[in-house]
C-alpha positions, 0 to 999 in steps of 0.5 A: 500500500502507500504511505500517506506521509511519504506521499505528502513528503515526495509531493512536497519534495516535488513541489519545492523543487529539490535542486539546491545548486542555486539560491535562484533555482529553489530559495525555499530550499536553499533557506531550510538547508541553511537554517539546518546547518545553523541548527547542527553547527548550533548543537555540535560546534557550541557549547552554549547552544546560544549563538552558531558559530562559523560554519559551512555545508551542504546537504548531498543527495547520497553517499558516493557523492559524499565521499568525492566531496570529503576526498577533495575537501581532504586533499585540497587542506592538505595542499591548499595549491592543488588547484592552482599547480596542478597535481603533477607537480613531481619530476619523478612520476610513477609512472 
């Protein structure tokens, strides 16, 4: 049978329009994901739970797209000129 609840939610889903890649595309959206990150950086990143700090994020439709993210995230702290430089930067490849 159907879920009354999962239908709503996907209509609504739909509704929205669930591309995030743009403020312009879906404002809706955009401002749930934002007031969520502000909740989750409020309850994990402080202590007071009062005002929240710094923070940046985004919510990613599954987890092989996750993992691409951190794998870049992770490479580009580790060397904050791999964008710039490239990453054959070596004069003795493996390869």
């Amino acid at each position: 049978g159907v879920d009354p609840i999962a239908l709503a939610g996907e209509w609504m889903s739909a509704t929205l329009n669930s591309n995030v890649h743009t403020f312009e595309v879906s404002p809706t959206l955009t401002e749930i994901e934002k007031s969520c990150l502000e909740k989750i950086a409020r309850c994990w990143l402080n202590d007071d739970g009062e005002e929240a700090p710094a923070h940046d994020g985004l919510f990613v439709p599954g987890g092989s797209i996750s993992n691409l993210y951190s794998l870049l995230l992770a490479r580009d702290r580790m060397d904050p000129t791999i964008r710039q430089k490239g990453m054959d930067r070596s004069t003795n490849p493996l390869v």
